[in-house]
N, C-alpha and C positions, 0 to 999 in steps of 0.2 A: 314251323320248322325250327327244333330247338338247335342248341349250340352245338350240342354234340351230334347231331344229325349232318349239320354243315362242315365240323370239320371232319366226320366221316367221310362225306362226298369228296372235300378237298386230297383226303389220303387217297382216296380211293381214283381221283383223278392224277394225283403222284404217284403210283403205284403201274395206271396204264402208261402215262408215261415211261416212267424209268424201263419198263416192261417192251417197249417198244425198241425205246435207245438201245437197250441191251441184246434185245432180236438182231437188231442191225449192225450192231456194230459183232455179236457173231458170227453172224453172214457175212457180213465184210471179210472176218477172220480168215473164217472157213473158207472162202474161196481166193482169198489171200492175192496175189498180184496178177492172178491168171486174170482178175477181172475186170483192173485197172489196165491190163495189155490189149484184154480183149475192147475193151470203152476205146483206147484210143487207135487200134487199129481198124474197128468194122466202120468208117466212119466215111471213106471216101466218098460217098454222094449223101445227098438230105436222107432219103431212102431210107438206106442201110443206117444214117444216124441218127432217125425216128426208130426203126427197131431196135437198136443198141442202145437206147433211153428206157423205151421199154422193157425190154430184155433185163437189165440191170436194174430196173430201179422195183423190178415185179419181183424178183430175188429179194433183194436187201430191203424189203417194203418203205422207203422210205425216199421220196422223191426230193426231200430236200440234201440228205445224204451224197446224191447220184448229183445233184445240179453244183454244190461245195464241191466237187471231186472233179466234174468239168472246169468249175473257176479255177482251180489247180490245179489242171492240165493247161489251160490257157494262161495262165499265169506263169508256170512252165514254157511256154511256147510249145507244148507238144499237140494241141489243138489250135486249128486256125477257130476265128471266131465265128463263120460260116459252118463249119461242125459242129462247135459247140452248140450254135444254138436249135439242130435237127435232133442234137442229144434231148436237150432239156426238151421238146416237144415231144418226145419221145415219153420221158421223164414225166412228163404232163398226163401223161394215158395208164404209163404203169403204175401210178401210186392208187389210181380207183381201185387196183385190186384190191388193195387193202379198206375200203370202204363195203367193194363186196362179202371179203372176208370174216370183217367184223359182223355184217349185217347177217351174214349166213352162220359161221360158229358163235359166234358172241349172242345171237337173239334166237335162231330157229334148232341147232343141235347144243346148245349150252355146253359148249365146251370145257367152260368152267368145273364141272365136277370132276375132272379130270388132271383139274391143273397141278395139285397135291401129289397127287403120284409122279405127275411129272416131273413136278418140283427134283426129286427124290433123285430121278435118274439123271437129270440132269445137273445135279449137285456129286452122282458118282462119276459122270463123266468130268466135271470140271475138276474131281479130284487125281484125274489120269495125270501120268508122265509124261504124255505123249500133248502137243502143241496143239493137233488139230482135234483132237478129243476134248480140250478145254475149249476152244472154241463153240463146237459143237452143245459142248453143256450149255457156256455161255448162252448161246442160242434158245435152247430149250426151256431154261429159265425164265429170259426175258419172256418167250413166248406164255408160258403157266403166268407170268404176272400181269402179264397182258390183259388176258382175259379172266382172270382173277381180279384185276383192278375194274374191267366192264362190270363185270358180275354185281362188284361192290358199290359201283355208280349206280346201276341200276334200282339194287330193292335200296339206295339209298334216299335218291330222288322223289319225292312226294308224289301221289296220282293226284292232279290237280280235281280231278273229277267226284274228291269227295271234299271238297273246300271250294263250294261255289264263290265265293268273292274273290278268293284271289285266280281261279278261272277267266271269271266275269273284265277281271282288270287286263289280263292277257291277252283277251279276246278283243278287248276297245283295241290296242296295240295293233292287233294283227287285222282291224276293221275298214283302213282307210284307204284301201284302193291300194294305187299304186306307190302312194308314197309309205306304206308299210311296206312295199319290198323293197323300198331305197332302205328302209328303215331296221328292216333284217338283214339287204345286205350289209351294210356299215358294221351291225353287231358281230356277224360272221369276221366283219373284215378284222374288227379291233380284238376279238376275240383271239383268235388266229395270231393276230400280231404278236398278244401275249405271252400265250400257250407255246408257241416257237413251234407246232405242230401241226398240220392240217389235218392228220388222222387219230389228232386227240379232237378236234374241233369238231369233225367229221362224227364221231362217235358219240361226243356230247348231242350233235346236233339229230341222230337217230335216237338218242333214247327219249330228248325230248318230243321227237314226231310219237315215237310211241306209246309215252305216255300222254297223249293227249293236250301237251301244255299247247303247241302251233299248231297249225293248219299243214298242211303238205305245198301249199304255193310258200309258205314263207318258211319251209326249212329249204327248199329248192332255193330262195332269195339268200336267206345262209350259206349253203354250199356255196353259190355264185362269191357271195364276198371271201368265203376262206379261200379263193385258189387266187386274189389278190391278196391277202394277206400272207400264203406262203411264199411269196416272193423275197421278203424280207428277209429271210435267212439267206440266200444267195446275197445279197445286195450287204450284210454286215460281212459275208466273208471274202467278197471281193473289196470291201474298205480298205483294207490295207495289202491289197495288190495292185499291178498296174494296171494302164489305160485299158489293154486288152480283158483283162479280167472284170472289172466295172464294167465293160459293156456288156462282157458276155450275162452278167445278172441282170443287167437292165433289161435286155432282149428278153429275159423270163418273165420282167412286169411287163413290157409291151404285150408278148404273147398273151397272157392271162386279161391284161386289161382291157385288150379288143375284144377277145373273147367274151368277158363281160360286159361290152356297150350291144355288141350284136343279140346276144340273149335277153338283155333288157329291153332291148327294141322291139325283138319278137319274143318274150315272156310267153305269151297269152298260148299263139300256134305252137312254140318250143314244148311247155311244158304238157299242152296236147298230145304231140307226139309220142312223148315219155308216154302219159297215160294209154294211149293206140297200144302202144308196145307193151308194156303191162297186160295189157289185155290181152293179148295175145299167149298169156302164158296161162291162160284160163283164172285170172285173177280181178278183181276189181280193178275201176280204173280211177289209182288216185287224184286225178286231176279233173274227175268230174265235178259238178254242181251239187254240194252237198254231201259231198264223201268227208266222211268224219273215221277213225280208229273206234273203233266199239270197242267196250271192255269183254275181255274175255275171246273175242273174236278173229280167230288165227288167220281167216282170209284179209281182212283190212288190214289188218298187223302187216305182214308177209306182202300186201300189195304194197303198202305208207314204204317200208322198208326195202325192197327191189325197185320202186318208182325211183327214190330220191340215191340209191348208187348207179340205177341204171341212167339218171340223170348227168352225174358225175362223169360218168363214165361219156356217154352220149357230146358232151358239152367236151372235153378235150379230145375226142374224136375227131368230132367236126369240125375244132378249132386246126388242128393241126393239118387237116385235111386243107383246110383253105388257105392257109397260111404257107405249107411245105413250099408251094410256089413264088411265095415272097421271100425265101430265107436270104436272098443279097438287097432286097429291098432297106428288109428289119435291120441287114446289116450296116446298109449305109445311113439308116434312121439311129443307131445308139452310135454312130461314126460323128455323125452331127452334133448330136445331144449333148455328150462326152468325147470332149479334146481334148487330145494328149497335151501337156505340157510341153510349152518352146524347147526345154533341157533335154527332154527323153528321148533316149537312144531312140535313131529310126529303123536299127535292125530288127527284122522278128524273129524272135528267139523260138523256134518250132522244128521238128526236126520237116527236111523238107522232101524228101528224096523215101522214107518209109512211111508207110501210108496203111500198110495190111499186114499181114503176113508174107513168109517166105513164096518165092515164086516158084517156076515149073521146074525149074535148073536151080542147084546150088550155084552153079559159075554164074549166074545174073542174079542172083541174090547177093553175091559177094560185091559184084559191080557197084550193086545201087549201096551196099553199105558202105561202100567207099569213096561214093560220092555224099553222104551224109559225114562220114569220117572228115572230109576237106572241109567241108561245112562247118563242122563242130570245132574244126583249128581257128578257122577263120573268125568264129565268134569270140575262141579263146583270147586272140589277138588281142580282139576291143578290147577285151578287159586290161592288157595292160597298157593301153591307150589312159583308161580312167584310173590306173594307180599312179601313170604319171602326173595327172592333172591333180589327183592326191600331196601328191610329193613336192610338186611345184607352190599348191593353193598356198595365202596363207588367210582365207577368206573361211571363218567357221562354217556358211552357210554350204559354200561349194565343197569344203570337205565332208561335211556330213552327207550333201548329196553323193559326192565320191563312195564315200564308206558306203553307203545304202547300195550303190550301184553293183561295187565288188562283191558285196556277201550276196545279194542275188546272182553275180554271173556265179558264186559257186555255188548253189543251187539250182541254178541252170545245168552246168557242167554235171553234177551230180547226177541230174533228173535224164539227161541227154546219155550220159555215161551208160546209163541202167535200160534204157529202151533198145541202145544199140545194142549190148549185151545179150539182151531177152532176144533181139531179132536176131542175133549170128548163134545163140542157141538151136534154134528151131532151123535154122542150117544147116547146124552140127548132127542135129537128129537125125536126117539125110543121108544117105550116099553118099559120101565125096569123097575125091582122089586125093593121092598124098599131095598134091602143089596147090590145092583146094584149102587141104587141111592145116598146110604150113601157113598161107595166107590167112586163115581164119584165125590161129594162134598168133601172128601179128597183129591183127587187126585187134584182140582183145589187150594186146599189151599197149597198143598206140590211146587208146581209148582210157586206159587208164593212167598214163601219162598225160594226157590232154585232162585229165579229170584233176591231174593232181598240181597243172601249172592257174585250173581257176582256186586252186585252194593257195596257190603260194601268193594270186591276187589279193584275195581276203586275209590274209597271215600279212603283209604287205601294209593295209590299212589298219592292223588292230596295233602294228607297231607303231606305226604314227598317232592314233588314238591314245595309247597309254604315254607319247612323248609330250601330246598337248595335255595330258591330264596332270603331268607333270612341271605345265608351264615351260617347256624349251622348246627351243625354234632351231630349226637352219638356216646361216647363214646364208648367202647368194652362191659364196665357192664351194659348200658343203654342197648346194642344191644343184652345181654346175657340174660337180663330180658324179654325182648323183644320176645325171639325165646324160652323160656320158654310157653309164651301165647301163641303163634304160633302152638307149639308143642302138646297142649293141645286141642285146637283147630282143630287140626289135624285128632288126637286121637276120637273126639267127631265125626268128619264126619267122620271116620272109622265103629264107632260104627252107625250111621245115616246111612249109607251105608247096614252097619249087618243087620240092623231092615227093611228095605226094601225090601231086600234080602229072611227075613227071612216071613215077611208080604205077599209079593208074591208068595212065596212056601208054604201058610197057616199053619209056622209053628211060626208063634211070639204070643206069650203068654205074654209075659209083658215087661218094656221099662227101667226094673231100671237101667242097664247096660249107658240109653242116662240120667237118671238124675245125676248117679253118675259124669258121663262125665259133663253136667252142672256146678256139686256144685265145680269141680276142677277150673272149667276156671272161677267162680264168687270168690272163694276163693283166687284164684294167683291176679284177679282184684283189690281186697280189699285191699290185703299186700300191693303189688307194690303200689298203689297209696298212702293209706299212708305212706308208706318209703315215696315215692317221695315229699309228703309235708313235710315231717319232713325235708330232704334234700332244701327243697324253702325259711321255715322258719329259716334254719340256715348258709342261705346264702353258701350252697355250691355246689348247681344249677340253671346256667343260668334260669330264670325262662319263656323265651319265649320259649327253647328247650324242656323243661318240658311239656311247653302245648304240643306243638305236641307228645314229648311222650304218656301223658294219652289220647289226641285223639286215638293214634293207639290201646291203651290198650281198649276206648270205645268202638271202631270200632268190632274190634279182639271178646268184650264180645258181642256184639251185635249179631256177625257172630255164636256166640255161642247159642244165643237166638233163632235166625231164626233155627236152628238148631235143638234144640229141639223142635221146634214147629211141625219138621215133625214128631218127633215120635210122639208124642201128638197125631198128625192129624192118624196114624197107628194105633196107643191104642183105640182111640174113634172109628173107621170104622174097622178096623181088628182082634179087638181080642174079641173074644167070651165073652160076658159078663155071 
């Protein structure tokens, strides 16, 4: 195998890569948030979030795509971790399509001749004006490269069958029982590892059955280690999420890793079955005694190649089938594993009250969204729970956790913002009366106030960040005046809270309670700022410390403002005029 032969194969394996990535993240395109709505609402039982893993990950072929997109929904909190992990089981069954796909376009219709042309249109679609036509191109390309980069793996790869030695050396390898399939699985696994792909591994791993380099029991031992080895992508993108999100990738290696103790165990009967089934399709059975790929020979071909996906396929079937019944088991096993940190919020941040889609009635749809509305105030609250302890620290280690805290609740709020929205949409679409429709025009404005008091959290911390990058502190009275506004503030989303509360139980009659709360936190603004100039003018405050003081004080009035605006938005739609 000369130089240029290997780093053909090497392009030629970048090439189905990139090929792949580019399918998927199309499809992702293409179907754009209907399919992140749809992930996170078909989810209510294991069930329905074994087929909505499925479902999703057979689309966007890409099973590690669909399990990142759950760690950032639970990471979000908008999947519990009992959903997540019937997704990713799900997730587990639809990516063999893509094992079949390859086996079937990539080896028996040669797709490949095809892909040039395709190229072409799908290079006129990416050149559209239009968003979802580039999409789509995107799509089409990836896919021409795809199987353009098979193609080129393929007559790149040597037939070992006319290089009897290095045959002969492959064969001691794949010779010694059972511990050559420990020994293919590890390869499978590290391979895998590598590659960041299971259906680049998966695909390596058919051309080698094809050309004759393994045996059919050890590309089966392959397969087996690559679907441990796809785990690791989940488990690097939950790294820098929280407790919830770590476990939800662990629960992925749990699942795979059982999976592979139990098919190790029973190897011998398992990969029998495969072959039974094979047979059935008036094919050889690759799992007999002696079944080798003949050169030239389209039946052993075509069996080696439907055995080892219908394997694939077969193996997350039946794993999830056994498994679906443990999904609180698995859950309190990666509960164990991975504990949360003493510091970490023990709220869960998940929306709790939307679950599906809209219900039979606009009017109880508007219910439950207004019990997720109190919900999402209530969270908003924490956060300025942890801008105080911000304000207060003077401990680097607890402000940085601080900081971290706040820029995730505003991506919370952000993520929570956009689900609520998508579900009073699909409301909107509906029937509904004008005191239906006022209240839903409420309820959009409340939501994005609630959106914009976790942004005034995180604006909050990046002023105190650029105060310590600056080396200046607050004094005890500075920080006393400080927790003053805070406190007021406070007090205001208590009362914002009342009013919601009281709106949804159709008992709020009027809102003085949130203006009084107002004219407090605009009146403690006024003082404090002018003390504070009086203090700038008389030279007995650093005057760059001062600015970030009355930042925080803007900030704080601000958070005030957004504040009242929900009562406002309750007065106007909820109270009887």
């Amino acid at each position: 195998m000369g130089i240029l032969q290997i780093f053909t194969l090497l392009g030629a394996l970048g090439m189905f890569l990139y090929g792949m990535n580019l399918m998927s993240s199309g499809l992702q395109k293409a179907a754009g948030d209907k399919l992140r709505t749809f992930l996170s609402a078909m989810t209510s039982n294991p069930a329905k979030g074994v087929l909505t893993g499925l479902g999703v990950t057979s689309i966007i072929q890409s099973s590690s795509a669909t399990t990142v997109m759950v760690v950032s929904f639970v990471n979000a909190g908008l999947l519990t971790l009992a959903q997540a992990i019937s997704v990713i089981m799900g997730a587990n069954i639809g990516t063999t399509v893509t094992a079949w796909m390859v086996a079937w376009l990539g080896f028996k219709a040669d797709i490949s001749i095809l892909a040039v042309p395709l190229m072409l249109l799908g290079f006129l679609f990416s050149n559209s004006k239009k968003n979802q036509r580039q999409n789509i191109g995107e799509l089409i390309v990836g896919f021409s490269l795809l199987f353009l980069g098979l193609s080129f793996m393929k007559n790149s790869v040597p037939d070992l069958r006319q290089t009897p030695e290095v045959l002969e050396f492959v064969t001691t390898w794949a010779s010694h029982g059972f511990g050559s399939v420990l020994l293919f699985l590890a390869f499978g696994t590290v391979l895998t590892l590598v590659l960041q792909s299971s259906s680049a591994t998966m695909a390596i791993t058919l051309i080698m059955l094809s050309m004759g380099w393994i045996p059919f029991h050890m590309a089966c031992a392959m397969v087996l280690g690559e679907n441990i080895g796809t785990t690791i992508t989940a488990n690097i993108a939950a790294s820098i999420g929280n407790t919830q999100a770590k476990r939800a990738a662990m629960s992925h290696t749990i699942f795979n890793v059982f999976g592979v103790i139990w098919a190790l165990i029973l190897f011998k009967p398992f990969t029998a079955l495969v072959g039974k089934v094979i047979e059935l399709f008036g094919l050889p059975n690759p799992a007999a005694e002696g079944f080798a790929v003949a050169e030239g020979d389209m039946s052993t071909s075509t069996a080696a190649l439907y055995g080892l996906s219908m394997l694939h396929t077969m193996f997350n079937t039946i794993n999830t089938l056994l498994l679906i019944w443990f999904v609180k088991l698995i859950e309190k096993m990666v509960t164990w594993i991975i504990k949360a940190p003493k510091s970490q919020e023990k709220e869960a941040f998940r929306l709790k009250y939307i679950s599906a889609g809209p219900l039979a009635t606009p009017e109880l749809s508007v219910e439950q969204a207004f019990d997720e509305i109190i919900h999402f105030a209530k969270i908003s609250r924490n956060g300025l729970a942890y801008a105080k302890q911000a304000i207060e620290t003077t401990d680097e280690k607890v402000f940085d956790e601080m900081y971290g805290k706040l820029v995730k609740y505003e991506e919370i709020s952000d993520r929570i913002e956009y689900e609520i929205a998508a579900f009073l949409n699909g409301v909107s679409a509906g029937e509904v009366s004008e005191a239906t429709s006022m209240k839903i025009k409420a309820m959009y404005k409340i939501i994005g106030e609630l959106e914009s008091l976790g942004d005034s959290g995180e604006s909050i911390a990046r002023i105190l960040s650029r105060r310590n990058s600056h080396n200046k502190s607050f004094d005890a009275d500075t920080i006393a005046k400080l927790m003053k506004v805070v406190e007021a503030v406070d007090q205001a989303y208590i009362v914002m809270i009342a009013n919601l509360e009281a709106a949804h139980a159709g008992a709020l009659t009027q809102i003085k309670n949130a203006y009084d709360a107002e004219e407090e936190i605009n009146t403690l603004r006024n003082d404090l700022r002018e003390a504070e100039i009086e203090d700038i003018e008389s030279n007995t405050k650093n005057y760059q410390t001062s600015v970030y003081y009355m930042d925080i004080i803007s900030k704080l009035e601000g958070m005030g403002d957004f504040i009242i605006n929900v009562s406002q938005s309750l007065e106007r739609a909820f109270v009887e005029k």
